[in-house]
C-alpha positions as a LaTeX table, in Angstrom:
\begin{tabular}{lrrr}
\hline
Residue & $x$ (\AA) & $y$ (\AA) & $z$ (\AA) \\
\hline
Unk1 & 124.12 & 90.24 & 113.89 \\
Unk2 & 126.35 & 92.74 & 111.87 \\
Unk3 & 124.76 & 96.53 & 111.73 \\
Unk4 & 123.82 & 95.98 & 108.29 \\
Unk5 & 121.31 & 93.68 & 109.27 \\
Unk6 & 120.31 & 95.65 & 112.48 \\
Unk7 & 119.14 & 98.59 & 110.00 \\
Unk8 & 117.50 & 96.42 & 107.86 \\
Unk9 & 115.04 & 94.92 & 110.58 \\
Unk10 & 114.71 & 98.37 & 112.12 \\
Unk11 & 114.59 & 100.03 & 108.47 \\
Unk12 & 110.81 & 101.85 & 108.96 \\
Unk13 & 111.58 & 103.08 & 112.38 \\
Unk14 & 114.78 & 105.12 & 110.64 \\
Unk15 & 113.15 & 106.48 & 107.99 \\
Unk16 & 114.12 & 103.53 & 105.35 \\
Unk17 & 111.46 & 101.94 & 102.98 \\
Unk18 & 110.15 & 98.77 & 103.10 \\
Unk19 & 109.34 & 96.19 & 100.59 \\
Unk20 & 106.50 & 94.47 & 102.85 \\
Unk21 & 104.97 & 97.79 & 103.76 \\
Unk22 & 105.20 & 98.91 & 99.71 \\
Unk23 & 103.43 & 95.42 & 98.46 \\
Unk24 & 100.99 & 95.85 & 101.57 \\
Unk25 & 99.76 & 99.64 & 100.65 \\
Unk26 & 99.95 & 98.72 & 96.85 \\
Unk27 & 97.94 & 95.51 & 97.57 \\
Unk28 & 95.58 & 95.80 & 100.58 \\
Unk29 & 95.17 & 99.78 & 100.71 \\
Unk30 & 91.74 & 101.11 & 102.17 \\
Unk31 & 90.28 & 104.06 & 101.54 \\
Unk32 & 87.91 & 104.98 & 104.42 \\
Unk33 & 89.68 & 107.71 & 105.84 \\
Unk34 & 92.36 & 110.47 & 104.91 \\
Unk35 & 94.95 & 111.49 & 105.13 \\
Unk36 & 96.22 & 108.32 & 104.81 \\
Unk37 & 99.40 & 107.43 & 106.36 \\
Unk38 & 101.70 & 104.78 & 104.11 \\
Unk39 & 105.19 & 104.30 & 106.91 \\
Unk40 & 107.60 & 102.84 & 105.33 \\
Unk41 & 106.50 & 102.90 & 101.39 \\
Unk42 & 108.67 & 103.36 & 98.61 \\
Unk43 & 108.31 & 107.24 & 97.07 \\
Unk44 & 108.19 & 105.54 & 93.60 \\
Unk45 & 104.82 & 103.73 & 94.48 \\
Unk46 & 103.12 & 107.33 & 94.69 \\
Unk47 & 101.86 & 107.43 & 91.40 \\
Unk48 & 100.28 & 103.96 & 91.55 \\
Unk49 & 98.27 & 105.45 & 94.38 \\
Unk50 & 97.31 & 107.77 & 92.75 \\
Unk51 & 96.21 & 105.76 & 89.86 \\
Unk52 & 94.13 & 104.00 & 91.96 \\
Unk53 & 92.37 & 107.09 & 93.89 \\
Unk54 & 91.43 & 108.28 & 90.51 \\
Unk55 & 90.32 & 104.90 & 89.24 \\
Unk56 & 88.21 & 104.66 & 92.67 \\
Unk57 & 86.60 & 108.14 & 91.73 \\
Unk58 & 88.49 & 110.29 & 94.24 \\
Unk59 & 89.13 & 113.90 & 93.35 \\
Unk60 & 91.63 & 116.01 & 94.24 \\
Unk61 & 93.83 & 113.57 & 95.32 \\
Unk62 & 97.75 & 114.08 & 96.18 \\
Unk63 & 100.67 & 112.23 & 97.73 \\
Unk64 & 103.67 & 113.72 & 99.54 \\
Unk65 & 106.58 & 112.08 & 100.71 \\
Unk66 & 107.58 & 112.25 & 104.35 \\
Unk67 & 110.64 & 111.33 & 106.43 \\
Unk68 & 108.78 & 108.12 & 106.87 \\
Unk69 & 106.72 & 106.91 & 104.00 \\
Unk70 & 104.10 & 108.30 & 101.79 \\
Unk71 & 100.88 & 110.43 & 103.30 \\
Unk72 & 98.02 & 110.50 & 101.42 \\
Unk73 & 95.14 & 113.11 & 100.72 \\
Unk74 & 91.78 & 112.37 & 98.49 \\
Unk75 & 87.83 & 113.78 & 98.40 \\
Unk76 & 85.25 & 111.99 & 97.08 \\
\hline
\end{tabular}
């Protein structure tokens, strides 16, 4: 196994993004509790979340990017 391949199975634990996690938060995300913690997801899938908070009626909703993913604040 060459190093490139080492940092691609480790990638969430390093800070890298993840296409699984990304299609998992984009697909399957529940909103029963915030913040919501997103490890691993793409910081170009933030304003799809958001799209969806708002489209869910959540208010004052925002996403910041962390070292390792996306976290995730909203009010009903």
């Amino acid at each position: 196994m060459n190093s490139t391949t080492e940092s691609r199975s480790h990638g969430v634990k390093q800070g890298m993004v993840s296409c699984k996690a990304t299609w998992k938060a984009l697909l399957g995300m529940s909103f029963t509790h915030f913040p919501l913690i997103l490890p691993g997801v793409h910081p170009l899938v933030a304003p799809l979340v958001m799209f969806r908070l708002k489209r869910r009626g959540f208010s004052n909703c925002r996403v910041e990017v962390s070292g390792s993913g996306l976290v995730v604040y909203a009010d009903r």
